[in-house]
C-alpha positions in Angstrom: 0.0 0.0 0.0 1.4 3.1 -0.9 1.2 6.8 0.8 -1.1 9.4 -1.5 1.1 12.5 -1.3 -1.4 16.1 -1.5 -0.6 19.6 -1.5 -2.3 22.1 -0.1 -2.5 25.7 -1.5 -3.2 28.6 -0.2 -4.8 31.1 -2.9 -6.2 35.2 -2.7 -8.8 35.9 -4.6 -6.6 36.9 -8.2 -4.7 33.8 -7.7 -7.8 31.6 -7.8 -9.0 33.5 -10.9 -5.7 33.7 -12.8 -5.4 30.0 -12.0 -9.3 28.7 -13.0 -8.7 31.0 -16.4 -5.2 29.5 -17.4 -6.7 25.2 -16.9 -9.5 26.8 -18.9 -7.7 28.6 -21.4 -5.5 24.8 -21.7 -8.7 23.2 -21.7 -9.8 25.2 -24.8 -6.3 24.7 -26.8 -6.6 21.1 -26.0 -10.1 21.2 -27.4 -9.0 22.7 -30.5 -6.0 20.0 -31.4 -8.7 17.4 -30.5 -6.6 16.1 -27.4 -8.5 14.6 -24.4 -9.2 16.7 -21.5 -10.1 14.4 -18.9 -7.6 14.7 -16.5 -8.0 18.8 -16.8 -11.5 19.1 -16.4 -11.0 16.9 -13.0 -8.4 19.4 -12.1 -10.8 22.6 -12.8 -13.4 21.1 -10.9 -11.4 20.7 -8.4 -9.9 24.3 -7.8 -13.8 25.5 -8.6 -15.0 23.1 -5.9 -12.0 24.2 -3.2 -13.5 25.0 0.3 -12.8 28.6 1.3 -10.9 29.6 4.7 -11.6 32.7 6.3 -8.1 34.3 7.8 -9.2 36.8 10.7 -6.6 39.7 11.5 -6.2 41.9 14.6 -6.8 45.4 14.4 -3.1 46.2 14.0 -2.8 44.3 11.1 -0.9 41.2 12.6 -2.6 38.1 12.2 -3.2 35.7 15.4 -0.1 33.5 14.8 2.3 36.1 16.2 
């Protein structure tokens, strides 16, 4: 049995767009050359489908971890 290694990323709101457009934008030039695009449609879903996490701040501007 072997380990399944994941990463976890932490994205604002630009990086989650910039991100969703550039799988779709390789999506669509897949699309056009008539490739498969399995495997990249699993991967959009997947960032689309990402649960969100709120990160709370002090009023100083320092976050709680300090």
């Amino acid at each position: 049995m072997t380990k399944e290694l994941f990463k976890i990323l932490e994205l604002d709101k630009l990086e989650h767009g910039i991100l969703i457009n550039a799988l779709n934008e390789f999506r669509n030039k897949l699309l056009r050359e008539g490739q498969d695009t399995e495997f990249v449609d699993e991967l959009l879903l997947k960032v689309l489908d990402a649960p969100e996490k709120k990160r709370y701040y002090r009023r100083d501007g320092y976050d709680d971890a300090r």
